[in-house]
Structures are given as structure tokens and as C-alpha cells.
Backbone as a ProteinNet text record, in pm:
[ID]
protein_1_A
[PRIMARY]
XXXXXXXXXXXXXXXXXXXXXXXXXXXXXXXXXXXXXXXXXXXXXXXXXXXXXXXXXXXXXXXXXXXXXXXX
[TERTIARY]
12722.3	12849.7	12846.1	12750	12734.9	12669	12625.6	12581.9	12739.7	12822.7	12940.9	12995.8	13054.3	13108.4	13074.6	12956.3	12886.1	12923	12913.4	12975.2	13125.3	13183.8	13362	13310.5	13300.7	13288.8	13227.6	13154.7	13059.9	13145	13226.6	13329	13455.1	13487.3	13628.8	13565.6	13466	13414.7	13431.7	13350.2	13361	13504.6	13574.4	13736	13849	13771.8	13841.8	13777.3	13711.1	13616.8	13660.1	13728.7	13780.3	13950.2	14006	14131.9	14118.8	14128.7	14137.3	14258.2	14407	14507.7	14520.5	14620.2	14591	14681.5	14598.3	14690.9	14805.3	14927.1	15072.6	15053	14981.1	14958.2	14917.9	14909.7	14821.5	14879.2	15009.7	15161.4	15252.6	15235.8	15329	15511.2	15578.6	15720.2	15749.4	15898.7	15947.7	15876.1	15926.4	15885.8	15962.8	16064.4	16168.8	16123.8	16102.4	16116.3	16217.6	16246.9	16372.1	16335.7	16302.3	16244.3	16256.1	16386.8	16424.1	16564.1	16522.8	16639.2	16758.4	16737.1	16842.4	16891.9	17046.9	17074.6	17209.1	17183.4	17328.6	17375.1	17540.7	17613.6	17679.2	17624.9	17684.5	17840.6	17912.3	18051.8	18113.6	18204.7	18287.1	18413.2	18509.2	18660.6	18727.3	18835.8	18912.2	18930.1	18955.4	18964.3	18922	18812.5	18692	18619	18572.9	18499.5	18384.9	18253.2	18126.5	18075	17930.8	17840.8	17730	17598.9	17481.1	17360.5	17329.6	17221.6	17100.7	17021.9	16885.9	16811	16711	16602.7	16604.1	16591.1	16553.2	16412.3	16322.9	16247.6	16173.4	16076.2	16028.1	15880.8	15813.9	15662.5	15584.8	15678.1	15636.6	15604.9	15596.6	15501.4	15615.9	15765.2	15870.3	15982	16085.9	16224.8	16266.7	16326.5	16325.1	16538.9	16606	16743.2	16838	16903	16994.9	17102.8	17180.6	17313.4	17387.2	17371.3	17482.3	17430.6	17496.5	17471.7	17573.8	17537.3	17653.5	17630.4	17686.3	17659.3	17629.8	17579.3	17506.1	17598.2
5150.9	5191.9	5340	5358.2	5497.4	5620.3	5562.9	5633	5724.7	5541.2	5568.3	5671.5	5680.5	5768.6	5901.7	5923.4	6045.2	6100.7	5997.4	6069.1	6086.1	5995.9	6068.1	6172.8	6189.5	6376.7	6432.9	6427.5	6524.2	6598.6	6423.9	6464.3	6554.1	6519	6597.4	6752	6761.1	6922.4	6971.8	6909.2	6990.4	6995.4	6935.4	6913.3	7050.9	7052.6	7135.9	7266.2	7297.7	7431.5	7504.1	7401.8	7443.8	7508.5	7384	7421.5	7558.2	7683.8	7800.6	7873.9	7922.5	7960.5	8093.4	8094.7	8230.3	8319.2	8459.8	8549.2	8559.4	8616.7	8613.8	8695.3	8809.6	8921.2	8826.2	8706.6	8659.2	8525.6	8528.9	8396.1	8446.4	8366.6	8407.7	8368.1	8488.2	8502	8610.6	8644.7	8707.4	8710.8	8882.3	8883.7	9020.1	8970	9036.2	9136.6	9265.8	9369.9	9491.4	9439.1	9500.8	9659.9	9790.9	9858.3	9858.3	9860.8	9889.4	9763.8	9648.5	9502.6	9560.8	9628.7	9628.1	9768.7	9791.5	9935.9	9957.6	9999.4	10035.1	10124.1	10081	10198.3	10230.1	10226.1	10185	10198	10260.3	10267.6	10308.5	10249.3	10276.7	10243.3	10336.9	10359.8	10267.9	10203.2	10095.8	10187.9	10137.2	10169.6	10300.7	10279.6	10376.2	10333.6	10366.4	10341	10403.7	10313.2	10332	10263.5	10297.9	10241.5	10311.6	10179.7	10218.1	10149.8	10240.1	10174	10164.8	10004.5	9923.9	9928.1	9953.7	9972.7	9853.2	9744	9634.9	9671.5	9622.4	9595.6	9475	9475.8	9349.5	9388.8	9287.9	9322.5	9197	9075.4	9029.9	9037	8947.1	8962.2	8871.5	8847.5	8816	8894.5	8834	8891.5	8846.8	8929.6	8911.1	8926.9	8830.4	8766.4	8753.4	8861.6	8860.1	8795.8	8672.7	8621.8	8649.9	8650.2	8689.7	8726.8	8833.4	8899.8	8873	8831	8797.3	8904.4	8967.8	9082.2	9006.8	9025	8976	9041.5
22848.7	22791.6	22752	22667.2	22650.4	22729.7	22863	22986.1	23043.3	23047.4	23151.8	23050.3	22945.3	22857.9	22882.1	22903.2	22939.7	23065.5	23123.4	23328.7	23320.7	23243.6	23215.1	23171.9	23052.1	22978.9	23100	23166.5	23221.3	23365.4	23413.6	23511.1	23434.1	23351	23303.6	23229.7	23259.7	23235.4	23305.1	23436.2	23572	23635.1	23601.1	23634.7	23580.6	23445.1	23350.3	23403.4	23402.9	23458.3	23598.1	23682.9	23783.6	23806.6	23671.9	23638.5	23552.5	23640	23603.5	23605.8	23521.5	23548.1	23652	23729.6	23811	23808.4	23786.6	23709.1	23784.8	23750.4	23764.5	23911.8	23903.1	23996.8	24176.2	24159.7	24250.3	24291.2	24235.8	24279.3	24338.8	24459.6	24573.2	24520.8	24559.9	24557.7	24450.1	24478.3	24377.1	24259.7	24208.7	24094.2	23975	23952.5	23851	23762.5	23749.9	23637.8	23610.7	23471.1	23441.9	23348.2	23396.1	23305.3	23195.4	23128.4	22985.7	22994.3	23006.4	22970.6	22872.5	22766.1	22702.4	22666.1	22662.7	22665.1	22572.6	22459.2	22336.6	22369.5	22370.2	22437.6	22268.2	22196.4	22022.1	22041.7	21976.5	21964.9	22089.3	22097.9	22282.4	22176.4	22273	22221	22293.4	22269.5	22362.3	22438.5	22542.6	22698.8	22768.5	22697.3	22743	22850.9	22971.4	23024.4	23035.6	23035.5	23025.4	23106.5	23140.5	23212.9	23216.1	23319.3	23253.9	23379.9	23458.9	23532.9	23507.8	23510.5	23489.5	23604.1	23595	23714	23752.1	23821.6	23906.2	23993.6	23980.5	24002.3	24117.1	24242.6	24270.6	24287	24113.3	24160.8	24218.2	24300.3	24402.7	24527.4	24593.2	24733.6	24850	24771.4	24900.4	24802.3	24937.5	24904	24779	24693	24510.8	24583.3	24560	24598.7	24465.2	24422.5	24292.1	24328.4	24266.1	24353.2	24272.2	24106.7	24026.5	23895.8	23824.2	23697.6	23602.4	23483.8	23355.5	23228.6	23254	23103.6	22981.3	22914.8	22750.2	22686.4
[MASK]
++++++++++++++++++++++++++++++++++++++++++++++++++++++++++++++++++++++++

């Protein structure tokens, strides 16, 4: 009983030891960076127009596919 107990632990070591996470740099597909995400335009006058371009970014390894943007 306390042999078998031992070969579970001993298997779920070697199990766990293999389950190694893999860095982000090294997962295939798209990969979204936004330089500076957020941008204060502070006070805007009614019917003022403003605007403001965000770097987009792809530090993946396929086609990075934007279908739609919702302003915050």
C-alpha cells in the first residue's frame, strides 16, 4: 500500500516536471500590442473634432485580423 503510494507521487512528479508553461514568445498565432492603450484628450468643446492615432502592433508569428473596434 505504501509502495503503490510512492509510484503515484513518484509518477505525478515526473508528470509535473514535464508540464512546463511556454513562454508567450513561443505560441503560435497572433499577437496584439497596443503601444500606449490609453489616450486623454481631457476637455474637448462640443462639436469639436478630435482624434488620435494608437500604434497596433503584431508580435505574433500569423496574420493578427482586427474585425471591429468600440471606443471605451
Amino acid at each position: 500500500m505504501i509502495k503503490q503510494g510512492l509510484c503515484i507521487l513518484g509518477i505525478l512528479f515526473i508528470l509535473t516536471a514535464w508540464a512546463v508553461p511556454v513562454p508567450a514568445s513561443e505560441v503560435d498565432g497572433p499577437r496584439i500590442l497596443v503601444e500606449t492603450p490609453e489616450f486623454d484628450f481631457n476637455t474637448v468643446k462640443e462639436g469639436e473634432v478630435v482624434e488620435h492615432a494608437f500604434k497596433v502592433l503584431n508580435q505574433g508569428n500569423q496574420e493578427l485580423r482586427i474585425l471591429s473596434v468600440r471606443p471605451g
